[in-house]
Biopython code that builds the backbone (N, CA, C, O; Angstrom):
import numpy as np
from Bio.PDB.StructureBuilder import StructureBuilder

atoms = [
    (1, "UNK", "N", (48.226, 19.178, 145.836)),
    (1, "UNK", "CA", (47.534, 20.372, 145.383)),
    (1, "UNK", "C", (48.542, 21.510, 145.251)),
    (1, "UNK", "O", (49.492, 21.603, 146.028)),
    (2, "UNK", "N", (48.314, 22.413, 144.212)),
    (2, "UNK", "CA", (49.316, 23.173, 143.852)),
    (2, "UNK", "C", (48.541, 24.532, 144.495)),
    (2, "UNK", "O", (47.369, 24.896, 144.593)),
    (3, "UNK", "N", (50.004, 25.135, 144.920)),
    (3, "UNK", "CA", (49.648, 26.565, 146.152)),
    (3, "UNK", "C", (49.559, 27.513, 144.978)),
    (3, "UNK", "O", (50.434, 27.576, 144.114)),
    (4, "UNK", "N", (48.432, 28.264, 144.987)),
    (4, "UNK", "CA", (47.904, 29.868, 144.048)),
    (4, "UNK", "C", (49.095, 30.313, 144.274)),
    (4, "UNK", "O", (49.789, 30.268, 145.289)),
    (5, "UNK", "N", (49.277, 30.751, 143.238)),
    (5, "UNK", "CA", (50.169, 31.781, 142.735)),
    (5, "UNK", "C", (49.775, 33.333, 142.867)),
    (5, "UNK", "O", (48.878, 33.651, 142.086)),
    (6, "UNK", "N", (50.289, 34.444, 143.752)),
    (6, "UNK", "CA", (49.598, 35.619, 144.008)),
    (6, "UNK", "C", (50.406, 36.489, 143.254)),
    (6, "UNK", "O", (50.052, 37.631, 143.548)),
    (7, "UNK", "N", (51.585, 36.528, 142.183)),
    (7, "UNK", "CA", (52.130, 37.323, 141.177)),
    (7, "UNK", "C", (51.476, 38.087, 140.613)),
    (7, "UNK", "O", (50.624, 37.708, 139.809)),
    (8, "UNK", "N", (51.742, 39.645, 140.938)),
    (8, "UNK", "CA", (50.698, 40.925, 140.604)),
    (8, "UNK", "C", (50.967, 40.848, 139.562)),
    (8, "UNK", "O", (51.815, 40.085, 139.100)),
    (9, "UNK", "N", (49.781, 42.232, 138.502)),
    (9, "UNK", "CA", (50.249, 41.817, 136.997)),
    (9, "UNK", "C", (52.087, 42.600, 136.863)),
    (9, "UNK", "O", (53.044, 42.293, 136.152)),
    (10, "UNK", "N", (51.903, 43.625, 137.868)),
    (10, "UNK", "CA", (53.519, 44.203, 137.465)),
    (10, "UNK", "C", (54.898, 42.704, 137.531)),
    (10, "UNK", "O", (55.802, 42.388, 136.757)),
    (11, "UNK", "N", (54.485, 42.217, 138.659)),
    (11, "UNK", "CA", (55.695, 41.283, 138.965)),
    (11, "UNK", "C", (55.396, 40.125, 137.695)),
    (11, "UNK", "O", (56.340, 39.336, 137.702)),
    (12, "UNK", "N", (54.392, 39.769, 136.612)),
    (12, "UNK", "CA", (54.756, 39.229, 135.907)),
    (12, "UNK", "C", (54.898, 39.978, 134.467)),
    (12, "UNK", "O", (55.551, 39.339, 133.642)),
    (13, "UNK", "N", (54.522, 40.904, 134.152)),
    (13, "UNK", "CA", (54.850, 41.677, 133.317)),
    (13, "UNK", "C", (55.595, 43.115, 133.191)),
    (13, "UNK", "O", (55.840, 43.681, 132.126)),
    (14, "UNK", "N", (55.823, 43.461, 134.138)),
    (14, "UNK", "CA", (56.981, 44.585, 134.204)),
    (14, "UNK", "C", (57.495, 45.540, 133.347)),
    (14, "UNK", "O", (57.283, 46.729, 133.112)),
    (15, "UNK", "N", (58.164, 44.749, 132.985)),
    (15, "UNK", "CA", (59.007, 45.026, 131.247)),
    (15, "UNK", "C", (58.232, 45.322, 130.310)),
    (15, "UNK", "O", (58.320, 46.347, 129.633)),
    (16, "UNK", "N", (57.495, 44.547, 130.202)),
    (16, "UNK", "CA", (56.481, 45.105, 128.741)),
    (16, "UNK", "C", (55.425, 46.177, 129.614)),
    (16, "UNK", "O", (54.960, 47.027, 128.855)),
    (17, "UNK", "N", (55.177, 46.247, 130.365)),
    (17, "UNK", "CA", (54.103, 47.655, 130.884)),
    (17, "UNK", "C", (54.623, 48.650, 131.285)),
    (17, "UNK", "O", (53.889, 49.612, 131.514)),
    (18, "UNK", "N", (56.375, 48.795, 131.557)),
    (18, "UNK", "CA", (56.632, 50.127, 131.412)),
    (18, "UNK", "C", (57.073, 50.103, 129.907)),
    (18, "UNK", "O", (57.010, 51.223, 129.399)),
    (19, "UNK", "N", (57.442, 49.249, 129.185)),
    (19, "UNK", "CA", (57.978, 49.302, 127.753)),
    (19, "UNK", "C", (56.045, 50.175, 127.023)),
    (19, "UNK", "O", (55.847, 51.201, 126.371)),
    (20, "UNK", "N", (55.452, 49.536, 127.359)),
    (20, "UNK", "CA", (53.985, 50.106, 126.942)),
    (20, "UNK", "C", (54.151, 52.031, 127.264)),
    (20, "UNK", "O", (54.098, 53.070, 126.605)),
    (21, "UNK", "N", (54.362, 51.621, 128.633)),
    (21, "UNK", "CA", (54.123, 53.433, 129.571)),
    (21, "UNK", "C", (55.128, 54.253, 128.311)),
    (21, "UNK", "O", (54.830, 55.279, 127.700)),
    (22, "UNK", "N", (56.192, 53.547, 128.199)),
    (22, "UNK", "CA", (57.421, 54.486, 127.413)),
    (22, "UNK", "C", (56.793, 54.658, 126.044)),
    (22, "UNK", "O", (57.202, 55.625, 125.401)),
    (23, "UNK", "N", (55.978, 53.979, 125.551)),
    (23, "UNK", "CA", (55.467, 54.014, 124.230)),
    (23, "UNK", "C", (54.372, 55.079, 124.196)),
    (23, "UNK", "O", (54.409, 56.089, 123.493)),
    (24, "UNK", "N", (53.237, 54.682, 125.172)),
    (24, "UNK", "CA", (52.483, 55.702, 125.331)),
    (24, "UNK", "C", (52.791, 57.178, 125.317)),
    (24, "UNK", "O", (52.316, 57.843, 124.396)),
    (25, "UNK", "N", (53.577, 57.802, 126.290)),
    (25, "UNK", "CA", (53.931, 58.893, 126.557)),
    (25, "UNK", "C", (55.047, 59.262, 125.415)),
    (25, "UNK", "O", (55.936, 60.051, 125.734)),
    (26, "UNK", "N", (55.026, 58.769, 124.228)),
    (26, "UNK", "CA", (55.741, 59.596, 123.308)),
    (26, "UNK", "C", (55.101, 60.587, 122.660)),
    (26, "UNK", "O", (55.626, 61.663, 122.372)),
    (27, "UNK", "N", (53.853, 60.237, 122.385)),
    (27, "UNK", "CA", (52.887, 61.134, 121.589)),
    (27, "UNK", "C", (52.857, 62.429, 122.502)),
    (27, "UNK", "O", (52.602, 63.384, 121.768)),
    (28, "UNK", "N", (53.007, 62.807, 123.731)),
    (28, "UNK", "CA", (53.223, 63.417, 124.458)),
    (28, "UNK", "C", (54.118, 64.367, 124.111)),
    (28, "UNK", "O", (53.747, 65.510, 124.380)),
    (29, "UNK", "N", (55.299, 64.250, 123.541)),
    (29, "UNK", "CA", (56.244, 65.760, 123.160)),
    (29, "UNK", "C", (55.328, 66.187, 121.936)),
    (29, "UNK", "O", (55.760, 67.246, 121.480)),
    (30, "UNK", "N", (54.358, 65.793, 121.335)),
    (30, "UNK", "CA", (53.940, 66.929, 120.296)),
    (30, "UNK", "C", (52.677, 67.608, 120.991)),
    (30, "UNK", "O", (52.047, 68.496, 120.416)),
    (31, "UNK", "N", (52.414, 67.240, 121.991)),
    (31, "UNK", "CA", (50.930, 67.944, 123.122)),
    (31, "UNK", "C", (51.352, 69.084, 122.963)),
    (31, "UNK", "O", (52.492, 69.397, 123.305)),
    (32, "UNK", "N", (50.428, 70.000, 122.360)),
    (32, "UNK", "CA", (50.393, 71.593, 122.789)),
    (32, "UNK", "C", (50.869, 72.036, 124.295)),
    (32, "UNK", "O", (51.376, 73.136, 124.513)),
    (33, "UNK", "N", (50.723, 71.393, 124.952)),
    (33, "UNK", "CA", (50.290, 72.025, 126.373)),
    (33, "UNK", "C", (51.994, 71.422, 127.054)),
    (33, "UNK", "O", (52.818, 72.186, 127.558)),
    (34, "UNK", "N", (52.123, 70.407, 126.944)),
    (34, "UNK", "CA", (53.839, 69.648, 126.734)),
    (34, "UNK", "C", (54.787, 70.064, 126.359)),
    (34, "UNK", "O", (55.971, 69.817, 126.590)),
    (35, "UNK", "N", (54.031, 71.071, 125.442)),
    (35, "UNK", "CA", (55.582, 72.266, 124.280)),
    (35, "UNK", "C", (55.417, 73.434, 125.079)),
    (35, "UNK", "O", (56.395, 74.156, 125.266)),
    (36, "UNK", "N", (53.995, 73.796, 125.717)),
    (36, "UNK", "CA", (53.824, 74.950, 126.727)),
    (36, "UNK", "C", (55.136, 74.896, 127.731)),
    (36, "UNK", "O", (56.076, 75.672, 127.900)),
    (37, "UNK", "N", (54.716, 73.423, 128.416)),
    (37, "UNK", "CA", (55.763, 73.715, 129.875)),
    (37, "UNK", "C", (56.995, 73.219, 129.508)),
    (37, "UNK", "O", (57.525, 72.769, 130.523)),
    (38, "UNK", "N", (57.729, 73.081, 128.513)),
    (38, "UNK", "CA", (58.761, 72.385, 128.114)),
    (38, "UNK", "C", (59.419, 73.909, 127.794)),
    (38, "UNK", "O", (60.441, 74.332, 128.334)),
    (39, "UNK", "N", (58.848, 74.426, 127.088)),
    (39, "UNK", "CA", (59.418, 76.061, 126.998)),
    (39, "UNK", "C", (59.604, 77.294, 127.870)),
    (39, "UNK", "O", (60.184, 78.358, 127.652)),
    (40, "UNK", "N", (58.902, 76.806, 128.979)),
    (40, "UNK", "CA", (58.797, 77.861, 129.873)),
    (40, "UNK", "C", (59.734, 77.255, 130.744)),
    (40, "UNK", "O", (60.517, 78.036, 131.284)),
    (41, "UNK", "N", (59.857, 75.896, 131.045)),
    (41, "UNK", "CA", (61.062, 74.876, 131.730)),
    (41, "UNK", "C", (62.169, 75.448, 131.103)),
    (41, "UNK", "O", (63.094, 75.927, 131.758)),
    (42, "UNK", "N", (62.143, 75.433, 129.777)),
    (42, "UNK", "CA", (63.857, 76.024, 129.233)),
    (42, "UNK", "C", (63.776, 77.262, 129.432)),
    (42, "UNK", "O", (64.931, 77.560, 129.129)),
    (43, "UNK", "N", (63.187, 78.437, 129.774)),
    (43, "UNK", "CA", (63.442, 79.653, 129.650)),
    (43, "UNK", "C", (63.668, 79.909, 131.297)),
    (43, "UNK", "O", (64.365, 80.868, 131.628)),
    (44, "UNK", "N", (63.159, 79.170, 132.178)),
    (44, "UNK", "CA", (63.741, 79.173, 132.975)),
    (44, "UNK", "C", (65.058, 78.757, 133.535)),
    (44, "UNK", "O", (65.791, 79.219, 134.409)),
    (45, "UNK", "N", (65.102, 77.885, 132.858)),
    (45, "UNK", "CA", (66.471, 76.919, 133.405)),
    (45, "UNK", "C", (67.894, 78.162, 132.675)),
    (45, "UNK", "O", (68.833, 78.703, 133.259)),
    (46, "UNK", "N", (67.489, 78.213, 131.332)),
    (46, "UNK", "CA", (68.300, 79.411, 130.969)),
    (46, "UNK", "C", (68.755, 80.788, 131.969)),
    (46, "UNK", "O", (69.914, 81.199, 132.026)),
    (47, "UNK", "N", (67.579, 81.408, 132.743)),
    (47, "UNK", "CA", (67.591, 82.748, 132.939)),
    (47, "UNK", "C", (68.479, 82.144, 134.457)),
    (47, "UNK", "O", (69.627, 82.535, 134.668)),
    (48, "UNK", "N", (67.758, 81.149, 135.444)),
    (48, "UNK", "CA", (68.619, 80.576, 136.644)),
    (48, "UNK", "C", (69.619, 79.110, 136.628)),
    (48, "UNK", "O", (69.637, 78.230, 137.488)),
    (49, "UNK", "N", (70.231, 79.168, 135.657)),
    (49, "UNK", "CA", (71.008, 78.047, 135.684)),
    (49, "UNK", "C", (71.642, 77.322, 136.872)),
    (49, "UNK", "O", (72.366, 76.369, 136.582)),
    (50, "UNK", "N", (71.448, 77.693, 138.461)),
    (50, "UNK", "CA", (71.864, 76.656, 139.451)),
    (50, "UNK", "C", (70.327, 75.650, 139.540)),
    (50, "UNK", "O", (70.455, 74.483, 139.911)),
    (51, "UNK", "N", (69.324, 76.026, 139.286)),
    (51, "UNK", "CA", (68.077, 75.740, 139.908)),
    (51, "UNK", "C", (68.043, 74.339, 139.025)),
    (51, "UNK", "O", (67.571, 73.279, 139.437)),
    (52, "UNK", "N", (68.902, 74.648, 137.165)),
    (52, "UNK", "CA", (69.020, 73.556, 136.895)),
    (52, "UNK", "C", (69.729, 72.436, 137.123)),
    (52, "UNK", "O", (69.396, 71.267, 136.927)),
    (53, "UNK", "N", (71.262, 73.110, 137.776)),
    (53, "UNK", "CA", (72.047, 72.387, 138.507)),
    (53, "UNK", "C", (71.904, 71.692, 139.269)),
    (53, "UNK", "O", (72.707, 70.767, 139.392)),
    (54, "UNK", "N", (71.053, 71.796, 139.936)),
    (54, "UNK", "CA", (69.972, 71.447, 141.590)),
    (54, "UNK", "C", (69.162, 70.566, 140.976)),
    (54, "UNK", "O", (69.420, 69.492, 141.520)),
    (55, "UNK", "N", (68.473, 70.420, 140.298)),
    (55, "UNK", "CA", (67.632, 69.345, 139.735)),
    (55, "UNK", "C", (67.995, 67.858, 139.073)),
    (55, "UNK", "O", (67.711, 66.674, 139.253)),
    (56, "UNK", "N", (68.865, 68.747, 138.127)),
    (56, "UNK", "CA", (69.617, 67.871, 137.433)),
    (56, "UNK", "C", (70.674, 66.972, 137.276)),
    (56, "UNK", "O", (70.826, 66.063, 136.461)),
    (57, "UNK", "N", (71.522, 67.450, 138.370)),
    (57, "UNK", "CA", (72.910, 67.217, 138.475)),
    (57, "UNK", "C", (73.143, 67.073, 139.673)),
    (57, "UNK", "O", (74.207, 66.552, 140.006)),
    (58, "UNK", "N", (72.132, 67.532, 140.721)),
    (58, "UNK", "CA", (71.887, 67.523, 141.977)),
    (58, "UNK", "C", (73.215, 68.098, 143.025)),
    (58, "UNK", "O", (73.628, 67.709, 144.117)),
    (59, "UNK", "N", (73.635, 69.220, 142.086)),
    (59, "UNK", "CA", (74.628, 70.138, 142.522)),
    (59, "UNK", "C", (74.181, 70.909, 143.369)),
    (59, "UNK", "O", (73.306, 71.684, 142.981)),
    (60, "UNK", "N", (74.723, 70.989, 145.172)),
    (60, "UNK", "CA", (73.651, 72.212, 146.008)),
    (60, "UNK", "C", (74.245, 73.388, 146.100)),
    (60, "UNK", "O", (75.458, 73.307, 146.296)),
    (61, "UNK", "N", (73.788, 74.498, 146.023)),
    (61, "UNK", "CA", (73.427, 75.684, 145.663)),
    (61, "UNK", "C", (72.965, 76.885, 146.875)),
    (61, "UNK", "O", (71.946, 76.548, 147.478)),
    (62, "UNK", "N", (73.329, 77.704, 147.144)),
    (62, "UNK", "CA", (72.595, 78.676, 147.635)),
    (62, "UNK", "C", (72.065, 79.489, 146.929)),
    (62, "UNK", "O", (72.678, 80.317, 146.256)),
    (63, "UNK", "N", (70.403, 79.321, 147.004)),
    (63, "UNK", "CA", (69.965, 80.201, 145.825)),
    (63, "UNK", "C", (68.939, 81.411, 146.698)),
    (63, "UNK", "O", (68.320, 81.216, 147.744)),
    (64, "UNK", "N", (68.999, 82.520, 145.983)),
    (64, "UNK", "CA", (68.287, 84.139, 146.147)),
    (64, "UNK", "C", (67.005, 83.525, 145.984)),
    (64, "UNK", "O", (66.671, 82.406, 145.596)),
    (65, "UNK", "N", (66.212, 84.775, 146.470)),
    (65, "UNK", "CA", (64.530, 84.383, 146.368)),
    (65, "UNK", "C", (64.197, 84.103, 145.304)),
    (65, "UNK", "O", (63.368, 83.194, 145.260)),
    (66, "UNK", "N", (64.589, 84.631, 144.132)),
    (66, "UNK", "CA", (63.947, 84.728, 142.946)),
    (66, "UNK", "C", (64.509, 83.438, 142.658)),
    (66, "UNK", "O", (63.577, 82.644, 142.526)),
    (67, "UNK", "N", (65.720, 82.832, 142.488)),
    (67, "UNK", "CA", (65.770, 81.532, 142.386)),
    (67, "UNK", "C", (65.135, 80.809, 142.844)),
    (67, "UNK", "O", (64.652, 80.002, 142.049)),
    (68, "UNK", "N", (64.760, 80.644, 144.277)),
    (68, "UNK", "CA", (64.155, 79.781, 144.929)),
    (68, "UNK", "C", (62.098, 79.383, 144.370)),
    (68, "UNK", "O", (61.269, 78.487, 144.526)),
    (69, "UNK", "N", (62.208, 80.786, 143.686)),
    (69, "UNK", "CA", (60.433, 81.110, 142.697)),
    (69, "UNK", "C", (60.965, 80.235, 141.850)),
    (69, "UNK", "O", (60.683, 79.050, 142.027)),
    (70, "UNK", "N", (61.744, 80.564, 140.875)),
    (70, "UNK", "CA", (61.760, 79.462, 139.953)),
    (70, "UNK", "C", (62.196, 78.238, 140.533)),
    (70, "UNK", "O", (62.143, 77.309, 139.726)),
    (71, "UNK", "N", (62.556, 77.967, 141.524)),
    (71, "UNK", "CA", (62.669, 76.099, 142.024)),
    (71, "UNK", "C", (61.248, 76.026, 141.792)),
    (71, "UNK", "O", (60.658, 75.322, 140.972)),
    (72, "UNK", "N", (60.724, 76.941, 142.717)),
    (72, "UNK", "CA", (58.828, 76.539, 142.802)),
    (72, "UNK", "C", (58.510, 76.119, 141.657)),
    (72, "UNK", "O", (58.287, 74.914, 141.544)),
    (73, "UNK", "N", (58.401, 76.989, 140.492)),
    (73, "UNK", "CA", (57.850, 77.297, 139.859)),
    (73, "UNK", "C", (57.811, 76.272, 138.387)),
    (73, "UNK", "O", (56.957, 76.027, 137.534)),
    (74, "UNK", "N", (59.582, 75.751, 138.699)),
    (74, "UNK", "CA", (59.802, 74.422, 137.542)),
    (74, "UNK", "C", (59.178, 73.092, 138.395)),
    (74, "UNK", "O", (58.835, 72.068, 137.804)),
    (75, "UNK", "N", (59.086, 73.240, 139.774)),
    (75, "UNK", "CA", (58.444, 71.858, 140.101)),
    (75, "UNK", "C", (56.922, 71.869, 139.924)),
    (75, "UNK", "O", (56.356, 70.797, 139.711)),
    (76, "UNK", "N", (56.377, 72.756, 139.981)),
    (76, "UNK", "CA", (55.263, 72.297, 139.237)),
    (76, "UNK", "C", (54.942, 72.596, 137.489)),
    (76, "UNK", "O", (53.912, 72.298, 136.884)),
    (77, "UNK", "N", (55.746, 73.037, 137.130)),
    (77, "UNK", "CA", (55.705, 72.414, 135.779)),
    (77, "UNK", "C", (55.853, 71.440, 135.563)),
    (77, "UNK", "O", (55.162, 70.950, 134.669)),
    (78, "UNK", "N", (56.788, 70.653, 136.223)),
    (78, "UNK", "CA", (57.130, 69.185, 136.399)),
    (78, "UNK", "C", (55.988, 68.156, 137.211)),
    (78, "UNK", "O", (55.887, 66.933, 137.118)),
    (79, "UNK", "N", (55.398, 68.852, 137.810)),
    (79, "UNK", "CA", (53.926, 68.293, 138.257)),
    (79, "UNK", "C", (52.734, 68.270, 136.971)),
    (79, "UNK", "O", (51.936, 67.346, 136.807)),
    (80, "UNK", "N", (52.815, 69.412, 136.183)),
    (80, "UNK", "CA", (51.783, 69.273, 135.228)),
    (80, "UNK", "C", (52.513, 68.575, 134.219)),
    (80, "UNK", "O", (51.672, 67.866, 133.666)),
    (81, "UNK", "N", (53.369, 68.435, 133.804)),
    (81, "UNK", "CA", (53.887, 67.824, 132.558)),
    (81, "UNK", "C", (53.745, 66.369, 133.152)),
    (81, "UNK", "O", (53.065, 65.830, 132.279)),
    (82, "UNK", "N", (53.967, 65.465, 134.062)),
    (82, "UNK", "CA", (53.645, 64.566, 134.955)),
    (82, "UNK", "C", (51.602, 64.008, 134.835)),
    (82, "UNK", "O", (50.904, 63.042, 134.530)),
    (83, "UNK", "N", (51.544, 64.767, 135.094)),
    (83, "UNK", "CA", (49.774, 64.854, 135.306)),
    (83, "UNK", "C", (49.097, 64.809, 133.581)),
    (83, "UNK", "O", (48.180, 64.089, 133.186)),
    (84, "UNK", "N", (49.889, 65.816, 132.784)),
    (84, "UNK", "CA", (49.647, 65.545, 131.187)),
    (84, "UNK", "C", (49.759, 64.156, 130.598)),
    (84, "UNK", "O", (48.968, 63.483, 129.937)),
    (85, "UNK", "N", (51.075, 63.919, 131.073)),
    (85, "UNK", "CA", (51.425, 62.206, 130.520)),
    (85, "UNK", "C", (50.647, 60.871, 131.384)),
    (85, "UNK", "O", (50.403, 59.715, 131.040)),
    (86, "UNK", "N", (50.487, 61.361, 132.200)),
    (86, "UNK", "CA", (49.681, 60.253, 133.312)),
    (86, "UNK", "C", (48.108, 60.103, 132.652)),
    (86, "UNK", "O", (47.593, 58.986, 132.610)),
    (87, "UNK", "N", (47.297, 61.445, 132.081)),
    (87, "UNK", "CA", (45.820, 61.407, 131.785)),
    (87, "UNK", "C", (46.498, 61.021, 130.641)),
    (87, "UNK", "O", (46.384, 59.796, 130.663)),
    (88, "UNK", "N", (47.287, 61.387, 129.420)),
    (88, "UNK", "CA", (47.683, 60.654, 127.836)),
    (88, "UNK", "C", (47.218, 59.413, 128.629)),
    (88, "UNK", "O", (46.047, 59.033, 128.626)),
    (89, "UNK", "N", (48.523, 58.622, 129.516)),
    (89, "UNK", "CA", (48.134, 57.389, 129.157)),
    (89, "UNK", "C", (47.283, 56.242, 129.486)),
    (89, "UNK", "O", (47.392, 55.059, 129.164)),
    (90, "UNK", "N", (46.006, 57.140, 130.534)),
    (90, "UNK", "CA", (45.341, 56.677, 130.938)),
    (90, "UNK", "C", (44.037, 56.475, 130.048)),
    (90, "UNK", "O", (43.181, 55.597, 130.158)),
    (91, "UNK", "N", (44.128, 57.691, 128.992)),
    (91, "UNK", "CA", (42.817, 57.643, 127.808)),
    (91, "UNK", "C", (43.204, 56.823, 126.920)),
    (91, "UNK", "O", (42.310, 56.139, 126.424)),
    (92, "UNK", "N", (44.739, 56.587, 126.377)),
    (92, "UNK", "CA", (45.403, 55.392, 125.808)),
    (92, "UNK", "C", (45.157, 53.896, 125.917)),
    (92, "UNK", "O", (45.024, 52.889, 125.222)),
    (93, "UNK", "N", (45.171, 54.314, 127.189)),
    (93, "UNK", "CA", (44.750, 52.541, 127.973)),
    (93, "UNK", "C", (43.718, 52.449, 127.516)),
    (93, "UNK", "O", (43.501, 51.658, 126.599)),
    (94, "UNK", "N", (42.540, 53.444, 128.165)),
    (94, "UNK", "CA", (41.021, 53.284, 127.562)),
    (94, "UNK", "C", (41.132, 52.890, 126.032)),
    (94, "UNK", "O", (40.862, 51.706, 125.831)),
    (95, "UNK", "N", (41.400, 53.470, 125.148)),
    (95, "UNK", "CA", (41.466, 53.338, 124.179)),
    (95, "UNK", "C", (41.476, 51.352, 123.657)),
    (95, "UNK", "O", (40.748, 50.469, 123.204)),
    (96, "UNK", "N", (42.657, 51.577, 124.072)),
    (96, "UNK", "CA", (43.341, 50.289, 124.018)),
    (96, "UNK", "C", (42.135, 48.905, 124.927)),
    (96, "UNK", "O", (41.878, 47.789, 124.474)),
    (97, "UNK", "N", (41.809, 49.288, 125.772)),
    (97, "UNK", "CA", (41.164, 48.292, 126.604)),
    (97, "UNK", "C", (39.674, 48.233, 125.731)),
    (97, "UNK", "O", (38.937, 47.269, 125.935)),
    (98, "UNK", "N", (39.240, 49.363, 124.699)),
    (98, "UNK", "CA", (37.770, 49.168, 123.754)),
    (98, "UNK", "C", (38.389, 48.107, 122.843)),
    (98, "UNK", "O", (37.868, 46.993, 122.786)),
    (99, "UNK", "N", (39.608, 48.439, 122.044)),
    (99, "UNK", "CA", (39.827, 47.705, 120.587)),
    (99, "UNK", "C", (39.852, 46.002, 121.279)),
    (99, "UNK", "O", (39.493, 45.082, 120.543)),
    (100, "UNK", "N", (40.244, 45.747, 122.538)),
    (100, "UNK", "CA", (40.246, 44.547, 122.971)),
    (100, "UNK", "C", (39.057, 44.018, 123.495)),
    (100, "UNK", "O", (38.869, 42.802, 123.521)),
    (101, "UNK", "N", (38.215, 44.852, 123.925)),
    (101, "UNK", "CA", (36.910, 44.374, 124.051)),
    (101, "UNK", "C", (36.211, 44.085, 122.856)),
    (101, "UNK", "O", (35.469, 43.103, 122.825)),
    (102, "UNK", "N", (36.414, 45.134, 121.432)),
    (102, "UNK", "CA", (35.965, 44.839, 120.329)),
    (102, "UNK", "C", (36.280, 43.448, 119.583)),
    (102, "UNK", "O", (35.489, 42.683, 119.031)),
    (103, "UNK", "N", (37.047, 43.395, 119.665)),
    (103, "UNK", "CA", (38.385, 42.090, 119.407)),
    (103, "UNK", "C", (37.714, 40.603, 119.782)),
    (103, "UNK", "O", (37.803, 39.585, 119.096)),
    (104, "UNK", "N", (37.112, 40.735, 120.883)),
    (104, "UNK", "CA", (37.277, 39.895, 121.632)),
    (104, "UNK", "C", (35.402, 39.881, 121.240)),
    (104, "UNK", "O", (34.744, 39.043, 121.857)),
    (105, "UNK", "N", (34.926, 40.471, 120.602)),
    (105, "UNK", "CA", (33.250, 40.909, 120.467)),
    (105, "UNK", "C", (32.528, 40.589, 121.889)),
    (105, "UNK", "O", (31.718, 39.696, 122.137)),
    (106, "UNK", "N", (33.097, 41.646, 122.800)),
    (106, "UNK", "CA", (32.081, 41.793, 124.069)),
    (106, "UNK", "C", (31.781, 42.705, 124.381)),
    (106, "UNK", "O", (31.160, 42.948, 125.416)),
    (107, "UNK", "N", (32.411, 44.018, 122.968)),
    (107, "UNK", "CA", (31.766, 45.256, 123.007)),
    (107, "UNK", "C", (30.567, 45.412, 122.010)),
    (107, "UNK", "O", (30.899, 45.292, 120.831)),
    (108, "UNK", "N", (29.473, 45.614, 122.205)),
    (108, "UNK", "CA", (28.205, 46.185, 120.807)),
    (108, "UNK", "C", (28.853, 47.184, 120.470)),
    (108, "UNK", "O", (29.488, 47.945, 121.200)),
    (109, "UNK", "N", (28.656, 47.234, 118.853)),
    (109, "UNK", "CA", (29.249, 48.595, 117.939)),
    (109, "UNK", "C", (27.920, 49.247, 118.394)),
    (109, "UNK", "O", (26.929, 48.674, 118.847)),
    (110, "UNK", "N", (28.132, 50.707, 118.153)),
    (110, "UNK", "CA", (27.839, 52.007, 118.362)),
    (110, "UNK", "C", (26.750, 51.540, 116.556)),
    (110, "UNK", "O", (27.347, 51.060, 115.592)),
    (111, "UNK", "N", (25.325, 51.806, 116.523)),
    (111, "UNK", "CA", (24.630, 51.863, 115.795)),
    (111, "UNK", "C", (24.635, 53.277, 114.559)),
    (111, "UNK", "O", (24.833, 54.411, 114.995)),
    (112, "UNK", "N", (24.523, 53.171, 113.820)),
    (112, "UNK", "CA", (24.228, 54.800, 113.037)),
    (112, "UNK", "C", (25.119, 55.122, 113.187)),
    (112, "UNK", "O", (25.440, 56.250, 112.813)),
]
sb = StructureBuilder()
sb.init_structure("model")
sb.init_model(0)
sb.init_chain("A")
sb.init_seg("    ")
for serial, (resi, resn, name, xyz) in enumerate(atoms, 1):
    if name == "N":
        sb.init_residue(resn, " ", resi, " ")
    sb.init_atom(name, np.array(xyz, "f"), 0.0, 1.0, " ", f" {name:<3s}", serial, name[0])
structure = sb.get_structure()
């Protein structure tokens, strides 16, 4: 008798479901709300350039209060830009998980 196999779907597909995630979240740089914090991310990073150093390059820094607001202040931009692409690709999926139910005819079309 052959022993079940308990291989999650990540450990057998991996590759193609972040290759999916990377696909999904492209439509994402034209989001209104994506160009919001992407601009206010650069106008910050411009005005305190260690804070980008610190993030990016992971150069450490002693930074003034007002630097230390904008650390705050780009990590949660980086929380909502995060949270934007996470709901994209979760309505994506939805999306994606109807045309396969349709596909597969175990969804009823929508009448009228």
């Amino acid at each position: 008798m052959k022993k079940p196999d308990f291989k999650t779907f990540l450990d057998s597909n991996s590759a193609e479901f972040f290759e999916y995630l990377n696909h999904a979240s492209l439509e994402d740089r034209d989001d209104l709300r994506m160009k919001e914090l992407s601009g206010k991310q650069k106008e910050i990073y411009e005005k305190y350039p260690k804070v980008r150093e610190m993030l990016e390059y992971d150069n450490l820094h002693s930074l003034t209060n007002e630097e230390c607001a904008a650390l705050i202040e780009i990590l949660h931009r980086k929380d909502e830009r995060a949270d934007v692409e996470m709901m994209n690709v979760y309505y994506k999926g939805c999306a994606d998980a109807i045309g396969y139910l349709r596909k597969l005819k175990m969804l009823k079309e929508a009448e009228g």
